[in-house]
N, C-alpha and C positions, 0 to 999 in steps of 0.2 A: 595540441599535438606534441609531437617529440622533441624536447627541446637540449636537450644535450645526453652524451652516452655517460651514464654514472656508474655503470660497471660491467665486466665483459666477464664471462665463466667459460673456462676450456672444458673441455670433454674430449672421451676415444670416441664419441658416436655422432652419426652425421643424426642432428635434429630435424624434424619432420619442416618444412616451409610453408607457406598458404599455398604455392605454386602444386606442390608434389602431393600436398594433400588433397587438394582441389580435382586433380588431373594425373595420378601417380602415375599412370599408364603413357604419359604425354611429357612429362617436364621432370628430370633431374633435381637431383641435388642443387647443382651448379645453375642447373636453368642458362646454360651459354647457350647463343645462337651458332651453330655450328651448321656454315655453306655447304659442308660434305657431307653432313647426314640430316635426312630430311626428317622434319614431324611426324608424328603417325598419322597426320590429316592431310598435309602439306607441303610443298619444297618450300628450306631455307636458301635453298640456292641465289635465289633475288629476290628482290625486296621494293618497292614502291615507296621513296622519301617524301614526308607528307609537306608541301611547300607550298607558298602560294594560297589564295582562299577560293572558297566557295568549290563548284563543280568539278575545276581543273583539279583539283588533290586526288579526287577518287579518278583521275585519268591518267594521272602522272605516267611517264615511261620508266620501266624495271628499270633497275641496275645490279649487278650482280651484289651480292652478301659480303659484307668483307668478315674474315676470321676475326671475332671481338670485338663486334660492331666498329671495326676499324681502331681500336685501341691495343691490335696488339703489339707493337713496336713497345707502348709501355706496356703489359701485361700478361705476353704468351710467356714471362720468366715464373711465373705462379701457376702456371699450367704443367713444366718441363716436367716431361715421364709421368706423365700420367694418360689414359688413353680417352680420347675426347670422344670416342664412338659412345662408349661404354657408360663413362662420367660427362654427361651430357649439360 
């Protein structure tokens, strides 16, 4: 596997992802989970935290989506002004 980053190259162009290539019709760039806009399959609105073993996991009770999988306190500053409907 990947054992350390030994170099980063910038670009003007957003590089293709396994996500976007896989599903381009389904997943972004960004590939964020965003509660306000749903999948083309799906609502991200809630989400089901997988906890717990066995049966109980696939029965879990929803809970709503947090923006950033709950990381945005540190994170929605890498987001500002850009439009997260759009850039998904």
């Amino acid at each position: 596997g990947i054992k350390s980053i030994t170099r980063i190259r910038l670009t003007d162009r957003m590089p293709p992802t396994s996500w976007n290539r896989s599903a381009p019709g389904e997943y972004g760039f960004y590939a964020n989970v965003n509660p306000a806009v749903d999948h083309p399959r799906w609502s991200q609105a809630s989400e089901r935290r997988l906890s717990g073993s066995g049966a109980s996991r696939l029965f879990a009770s929803r809970i709503d989506t947090l923006p950033f999988n709950g990381y945005a306190e540190q994170v929605a500053s890498l987001y500002a002004n850009m439009d997260l409907r759009r850039y998904f």
